[in-house]
VMD Tcl script that builds the backbone (N, CA, C; Angstrom):
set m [mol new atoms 189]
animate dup $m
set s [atomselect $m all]
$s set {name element resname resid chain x y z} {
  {N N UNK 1 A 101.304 94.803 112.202}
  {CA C UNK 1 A 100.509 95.991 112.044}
  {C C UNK 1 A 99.843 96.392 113.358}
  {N N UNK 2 A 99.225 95.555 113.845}
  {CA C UNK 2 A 98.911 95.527 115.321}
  {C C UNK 2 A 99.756 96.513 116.108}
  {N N UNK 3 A 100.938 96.122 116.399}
  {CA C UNK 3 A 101.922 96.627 116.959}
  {C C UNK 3 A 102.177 97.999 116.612}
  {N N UNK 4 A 102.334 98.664 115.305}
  {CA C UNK 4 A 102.479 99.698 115.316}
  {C C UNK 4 A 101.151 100.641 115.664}
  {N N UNK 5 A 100.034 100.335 115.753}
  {CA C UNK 5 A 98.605 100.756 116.076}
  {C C UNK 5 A 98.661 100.900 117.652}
  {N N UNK 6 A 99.043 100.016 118.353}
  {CA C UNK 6 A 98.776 100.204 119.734}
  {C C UNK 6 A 100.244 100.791 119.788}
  {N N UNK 7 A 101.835 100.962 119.223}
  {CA C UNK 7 A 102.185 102.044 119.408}
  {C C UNK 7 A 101.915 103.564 119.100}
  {N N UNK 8 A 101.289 103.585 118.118}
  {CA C UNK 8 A 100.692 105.247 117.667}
  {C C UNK 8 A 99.613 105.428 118.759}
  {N N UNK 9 A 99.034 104.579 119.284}
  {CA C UNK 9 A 97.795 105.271 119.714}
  {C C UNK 9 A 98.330 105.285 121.436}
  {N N UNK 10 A 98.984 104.710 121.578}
  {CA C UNK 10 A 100.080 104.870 123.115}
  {C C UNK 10 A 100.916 106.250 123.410}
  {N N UNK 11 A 101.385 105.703 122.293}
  {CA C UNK 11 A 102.296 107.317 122.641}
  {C C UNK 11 A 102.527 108.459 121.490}
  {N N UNK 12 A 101.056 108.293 120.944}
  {CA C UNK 12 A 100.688 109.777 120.170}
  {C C UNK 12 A 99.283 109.922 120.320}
  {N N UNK 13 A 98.744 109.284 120.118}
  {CA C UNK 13 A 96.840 109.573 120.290}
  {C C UNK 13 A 96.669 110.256 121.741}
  {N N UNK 14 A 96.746 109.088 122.721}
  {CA C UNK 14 A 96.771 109.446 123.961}
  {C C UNK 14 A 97.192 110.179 124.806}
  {N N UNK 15 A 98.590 110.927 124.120}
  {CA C UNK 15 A 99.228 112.174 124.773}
  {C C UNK 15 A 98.784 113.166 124.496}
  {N N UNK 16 A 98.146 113.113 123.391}
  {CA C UNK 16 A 98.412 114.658 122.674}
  {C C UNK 16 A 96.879 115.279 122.677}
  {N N UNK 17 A 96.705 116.353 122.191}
  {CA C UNK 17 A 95.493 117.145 121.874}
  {C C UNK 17 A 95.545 118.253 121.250}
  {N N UNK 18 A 94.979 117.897 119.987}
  {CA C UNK 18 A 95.125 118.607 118.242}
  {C C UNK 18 A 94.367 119.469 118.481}
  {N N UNK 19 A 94.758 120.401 117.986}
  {CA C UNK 19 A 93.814 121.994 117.524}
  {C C UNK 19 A 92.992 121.600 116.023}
  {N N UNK 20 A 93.490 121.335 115.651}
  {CA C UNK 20 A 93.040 120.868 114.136}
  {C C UNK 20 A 93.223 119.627 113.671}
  {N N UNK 21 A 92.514 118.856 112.551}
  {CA C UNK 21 A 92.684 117.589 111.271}
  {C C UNK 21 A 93.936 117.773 110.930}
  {N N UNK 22 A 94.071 118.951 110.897}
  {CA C UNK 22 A 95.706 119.440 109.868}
  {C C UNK 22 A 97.111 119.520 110.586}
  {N N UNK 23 A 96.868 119.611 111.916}
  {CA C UNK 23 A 98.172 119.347 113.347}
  {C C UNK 23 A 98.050 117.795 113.369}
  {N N UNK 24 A 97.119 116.911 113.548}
  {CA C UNK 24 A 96.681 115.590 113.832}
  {C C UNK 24 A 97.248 114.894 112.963}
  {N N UNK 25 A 97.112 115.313 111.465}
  {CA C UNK 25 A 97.468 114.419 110.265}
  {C C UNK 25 A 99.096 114.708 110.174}
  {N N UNK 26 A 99.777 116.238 110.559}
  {CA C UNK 26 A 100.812 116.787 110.708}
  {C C UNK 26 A 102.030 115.396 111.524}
  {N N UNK 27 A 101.243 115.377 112.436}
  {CA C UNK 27 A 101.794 114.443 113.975}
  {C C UNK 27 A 101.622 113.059 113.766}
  {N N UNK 28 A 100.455 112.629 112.683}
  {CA C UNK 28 A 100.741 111.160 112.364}
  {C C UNK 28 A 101.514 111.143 111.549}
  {N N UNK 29 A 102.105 112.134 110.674}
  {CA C UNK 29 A 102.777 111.356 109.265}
  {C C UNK 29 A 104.565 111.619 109.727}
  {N N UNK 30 A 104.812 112.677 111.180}
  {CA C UNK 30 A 105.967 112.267 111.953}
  {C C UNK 30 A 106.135 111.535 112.265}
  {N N UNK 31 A 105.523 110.567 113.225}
  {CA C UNK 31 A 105.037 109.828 114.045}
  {C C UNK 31 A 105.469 108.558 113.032}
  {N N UNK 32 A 104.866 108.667 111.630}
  {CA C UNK 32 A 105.436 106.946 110.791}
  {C C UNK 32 A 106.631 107.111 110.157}
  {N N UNK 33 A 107.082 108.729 109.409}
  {CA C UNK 33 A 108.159 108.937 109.034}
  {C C UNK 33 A 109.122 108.843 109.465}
  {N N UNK 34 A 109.493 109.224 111.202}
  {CA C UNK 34 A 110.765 109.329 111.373}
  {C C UNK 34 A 110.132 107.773 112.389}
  {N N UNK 35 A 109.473 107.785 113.404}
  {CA C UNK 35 A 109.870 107.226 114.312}
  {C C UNK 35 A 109.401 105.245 113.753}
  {N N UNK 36 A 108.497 105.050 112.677}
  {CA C UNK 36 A 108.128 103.805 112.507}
  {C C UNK 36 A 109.459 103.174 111.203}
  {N N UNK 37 A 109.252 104.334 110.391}
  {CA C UNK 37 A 110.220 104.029 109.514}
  {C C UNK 37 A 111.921 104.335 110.013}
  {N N UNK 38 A 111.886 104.760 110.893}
  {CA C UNK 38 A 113.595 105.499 111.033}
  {C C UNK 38 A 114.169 104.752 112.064}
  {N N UNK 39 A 113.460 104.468 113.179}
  {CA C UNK 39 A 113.840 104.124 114.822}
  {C C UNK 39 A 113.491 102.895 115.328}
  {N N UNK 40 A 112.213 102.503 115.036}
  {CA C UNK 40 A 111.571 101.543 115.183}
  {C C UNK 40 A 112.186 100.562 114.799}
  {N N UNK 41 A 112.447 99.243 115.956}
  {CA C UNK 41 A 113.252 98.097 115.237}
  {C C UNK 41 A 111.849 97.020 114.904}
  {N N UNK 42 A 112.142 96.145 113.868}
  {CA C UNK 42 A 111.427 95.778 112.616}
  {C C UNK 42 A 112.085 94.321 113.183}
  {N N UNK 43 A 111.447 93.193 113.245}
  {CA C UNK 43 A 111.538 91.853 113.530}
  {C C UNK 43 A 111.883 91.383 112.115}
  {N N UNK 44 A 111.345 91.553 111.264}
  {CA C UNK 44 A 111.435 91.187 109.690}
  {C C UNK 44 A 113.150 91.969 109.135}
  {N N UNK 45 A 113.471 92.549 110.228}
  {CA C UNK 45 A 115.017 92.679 109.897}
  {C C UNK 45 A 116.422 92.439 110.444}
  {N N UNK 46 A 115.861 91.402 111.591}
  {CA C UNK 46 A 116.415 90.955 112.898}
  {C C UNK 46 A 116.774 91.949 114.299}
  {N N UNK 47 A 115.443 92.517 114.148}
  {CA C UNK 47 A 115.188 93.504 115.174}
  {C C UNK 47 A 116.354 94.639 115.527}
  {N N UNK 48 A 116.504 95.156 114.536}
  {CA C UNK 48 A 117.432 96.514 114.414}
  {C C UNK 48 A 116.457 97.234 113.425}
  {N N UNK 49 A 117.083 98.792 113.472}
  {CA C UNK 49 A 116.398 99.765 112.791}
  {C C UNK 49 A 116.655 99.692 111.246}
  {N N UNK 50 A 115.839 100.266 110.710}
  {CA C UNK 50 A 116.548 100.307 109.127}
  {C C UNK 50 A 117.376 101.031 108.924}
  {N N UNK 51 A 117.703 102.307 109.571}
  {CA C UNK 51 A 119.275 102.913 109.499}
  {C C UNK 51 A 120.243 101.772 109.564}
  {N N UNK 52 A 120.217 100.992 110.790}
  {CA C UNK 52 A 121.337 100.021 111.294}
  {C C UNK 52 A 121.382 99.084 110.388}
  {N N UNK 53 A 120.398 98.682 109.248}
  {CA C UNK 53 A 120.441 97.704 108.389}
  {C C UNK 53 A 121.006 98.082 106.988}
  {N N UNK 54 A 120.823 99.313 106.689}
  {CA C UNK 54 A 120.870 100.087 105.439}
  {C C UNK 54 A 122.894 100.512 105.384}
  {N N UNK 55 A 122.816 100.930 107.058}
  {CA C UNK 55 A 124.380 100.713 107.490}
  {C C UNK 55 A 125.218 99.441 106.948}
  {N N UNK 56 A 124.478 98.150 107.864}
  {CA C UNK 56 A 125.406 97.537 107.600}
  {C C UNK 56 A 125.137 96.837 106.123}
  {N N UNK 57 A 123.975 97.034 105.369}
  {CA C UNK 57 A 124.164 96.679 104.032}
  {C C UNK 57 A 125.370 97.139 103.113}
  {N N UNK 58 A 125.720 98.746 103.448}
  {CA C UNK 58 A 126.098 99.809 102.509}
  {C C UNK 58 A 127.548 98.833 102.483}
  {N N UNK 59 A 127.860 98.835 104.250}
  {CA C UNK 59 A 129.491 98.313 104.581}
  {C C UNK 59 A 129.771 96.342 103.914}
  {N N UNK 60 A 128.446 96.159 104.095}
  {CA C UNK 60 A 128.850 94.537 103.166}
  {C C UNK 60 A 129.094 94.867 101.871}
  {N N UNK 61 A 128.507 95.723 101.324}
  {CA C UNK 61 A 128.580 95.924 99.841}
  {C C UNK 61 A 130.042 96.558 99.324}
  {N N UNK 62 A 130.747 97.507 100.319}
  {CA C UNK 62 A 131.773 98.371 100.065}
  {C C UNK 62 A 132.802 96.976 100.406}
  {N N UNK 63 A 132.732 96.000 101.164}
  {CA C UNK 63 A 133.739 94.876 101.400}
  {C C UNK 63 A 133.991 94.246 100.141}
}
mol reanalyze $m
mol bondsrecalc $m
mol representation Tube
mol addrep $m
């Protein structure tokens, strides 16, 4: 959890500057949607993304 905190606040807090609560909350819930949940490699999955895992689940399963 750590880790994703000092990544949000690295390279989204610190870059940016919100006009509004409603751009801010806009840019965090990108920020976990695509890039924590989508891109982000995950140690708890042998450090690949969950696309790349969900991939190669689909292809073990179709074997």
């Amino acid at each position: 959890m750590e880790s994703v905190l000092g990544s949000l606040k690295a390279e989204l807090v610190h870059r940016a500057r919100f006009r509004s609560r409603r751009e801010a909350k806009a840019a965090l819930f990108d920020f976990i949607a695509i890039f924590c949940n989508r891109q982000r490699r995950h140690s708890s999955i042998g450090c690949r993304t969950p696309g790349q895992t969900r991939i190669d689940m689909a292809a073990a399963m179709a074997a």
